[in-house]
C-alpha positions as semicolon CSV with decimal commas, in nm:
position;residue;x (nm);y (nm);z (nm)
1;X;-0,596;-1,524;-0,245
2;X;-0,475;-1,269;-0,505
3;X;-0,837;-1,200;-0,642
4;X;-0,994;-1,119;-0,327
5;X;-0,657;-0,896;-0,202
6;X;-0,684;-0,695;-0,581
7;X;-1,075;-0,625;-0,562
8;X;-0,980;-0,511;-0,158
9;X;-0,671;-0,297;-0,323
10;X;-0,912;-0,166;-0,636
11;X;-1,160;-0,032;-0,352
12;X;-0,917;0,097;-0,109
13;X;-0,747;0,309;-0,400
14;X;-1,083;0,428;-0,519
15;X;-1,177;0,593;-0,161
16;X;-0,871;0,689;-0,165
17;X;-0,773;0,534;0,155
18;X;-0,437;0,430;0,005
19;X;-0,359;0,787;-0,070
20;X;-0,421;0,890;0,327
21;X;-0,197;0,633;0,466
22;X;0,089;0,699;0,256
23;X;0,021;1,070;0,376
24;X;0,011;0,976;0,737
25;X;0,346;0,736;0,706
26;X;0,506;0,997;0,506
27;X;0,471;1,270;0,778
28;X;0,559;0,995;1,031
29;X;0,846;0,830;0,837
30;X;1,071;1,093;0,803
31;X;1,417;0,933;0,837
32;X;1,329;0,621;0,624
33;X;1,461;0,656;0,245
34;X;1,154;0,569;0,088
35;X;0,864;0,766;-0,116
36;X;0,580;0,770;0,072
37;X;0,347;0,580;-0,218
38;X;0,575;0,244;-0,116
39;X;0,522;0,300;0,245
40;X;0,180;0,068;0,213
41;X;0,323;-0,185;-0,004
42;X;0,597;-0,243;0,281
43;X;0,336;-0,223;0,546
44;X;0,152;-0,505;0,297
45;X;0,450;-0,730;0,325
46;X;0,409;-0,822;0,683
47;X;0,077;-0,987;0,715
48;X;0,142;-1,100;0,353
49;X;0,341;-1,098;0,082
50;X;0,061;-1,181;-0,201
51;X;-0,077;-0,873;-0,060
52;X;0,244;-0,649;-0,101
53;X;0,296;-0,813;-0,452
54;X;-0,069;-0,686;-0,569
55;X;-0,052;-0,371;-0,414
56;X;0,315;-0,245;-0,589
57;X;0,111;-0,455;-0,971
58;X;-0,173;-0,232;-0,862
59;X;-0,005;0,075;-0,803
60;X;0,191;0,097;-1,158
């Protein structure tokens, strides 16, 4: 499960897809206390949390 979610991550960062939904949360999430860039990983965590946990590795 984790290779297939980190080659999805890997192409999703590289068209920069990653970078317009943190954008789009951030502008919509305005009274949550978190930076926009961990917006996705939480949005990960509910269909799963392998997927969360290789988005936050892939995003340090």
């Amino acid at each position: 499960m984790t290779i297939p979610v980190t080659v999805l991550v890997f192409v999703l960062i590289d068209a920069g897809f990653l970078d317009v939904l943190a954008d789009f949360l951030k502008e919509h999430a305005v009274f949550i206390p978190v930076p926009g860039e961990a917006l996705p990983i939480i949005a990960a965590q509910f269909t799963a949390n392998i997927a969360a946990y290789t988005i936050a590795g892939n995003l340090l």
